[in-house]
C-alpha positions as CSV (number, residue, x, y, z in Angstrom):
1,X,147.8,1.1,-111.9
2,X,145.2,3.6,-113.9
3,X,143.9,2.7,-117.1
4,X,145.7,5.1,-118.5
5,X,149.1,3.8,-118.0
6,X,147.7,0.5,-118.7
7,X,146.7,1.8,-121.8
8,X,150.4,3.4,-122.5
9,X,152.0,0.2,-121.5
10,X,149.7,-1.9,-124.2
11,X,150.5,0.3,-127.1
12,X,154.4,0.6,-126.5
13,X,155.0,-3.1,-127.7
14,X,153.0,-2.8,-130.8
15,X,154.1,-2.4,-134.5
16,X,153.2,1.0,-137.0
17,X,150.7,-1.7,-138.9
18,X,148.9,-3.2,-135.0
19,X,148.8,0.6,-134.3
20,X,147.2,1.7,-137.8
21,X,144.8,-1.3,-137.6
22,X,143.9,0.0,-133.7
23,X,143.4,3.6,-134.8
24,X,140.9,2.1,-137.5
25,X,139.1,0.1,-135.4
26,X,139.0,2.9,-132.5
27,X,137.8,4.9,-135.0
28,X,134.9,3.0,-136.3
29,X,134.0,2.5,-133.1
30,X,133.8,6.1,-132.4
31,X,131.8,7.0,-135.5
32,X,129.2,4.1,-134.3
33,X,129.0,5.2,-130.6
34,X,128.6,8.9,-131.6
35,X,125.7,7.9,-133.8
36,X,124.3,6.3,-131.4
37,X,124.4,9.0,-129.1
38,X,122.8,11.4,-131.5
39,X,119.7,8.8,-131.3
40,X,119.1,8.2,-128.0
41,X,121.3,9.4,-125.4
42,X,124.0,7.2,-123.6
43,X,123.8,5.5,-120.4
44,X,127.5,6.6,-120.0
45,X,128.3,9.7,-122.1
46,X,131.6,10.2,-121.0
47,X,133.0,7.4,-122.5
48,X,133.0,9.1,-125.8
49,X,135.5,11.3,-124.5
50,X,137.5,8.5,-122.9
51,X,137.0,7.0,-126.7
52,X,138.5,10.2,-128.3
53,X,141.2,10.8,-125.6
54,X,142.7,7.1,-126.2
55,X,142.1,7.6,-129.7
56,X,144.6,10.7,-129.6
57,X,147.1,8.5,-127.9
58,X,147.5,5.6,-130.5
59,X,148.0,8.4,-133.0
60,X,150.3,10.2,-130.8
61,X,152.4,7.0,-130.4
62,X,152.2,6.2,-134.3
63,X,153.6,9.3,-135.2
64,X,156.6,9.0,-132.8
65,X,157.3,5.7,-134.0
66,X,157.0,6.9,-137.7
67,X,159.4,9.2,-136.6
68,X,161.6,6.9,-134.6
69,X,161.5,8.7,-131.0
């Protein structure tokens, strides 16, 4: 399977309060890497979009579960 679907499949069992403590974290992590970045360049720059894209999944997913789709 890709890591994408892997991803998808990880995030469909959790709760509104595992996904708003993920986006936090995912977050954080983003604000730290991008930092980093703006230092001294990163081995592997694409991961910050890989970072941003997953990102824009769990808040996808939380907002359909707030809404109950």
């Amino acid at each position: 399977m890709s890591k994408k679907v892997d991803f998808l499949t990880s995030i469909k069992g959790l709760g509104l309060e595992d996904l708003k403590a993920k986006i936090a974290e995912d977050e954080l992590r983003l604000k730290k890497v991008s930092f980093a970045h703006s230092i001294s360049p990163l081995e592997n720059p694409v991961s910050l979009r890989l970072l941003r894209k997953d990102l824009a999944r769990l808040k996808t997913a939380l907002r359909s579960k707030e809404l109950g789709l």
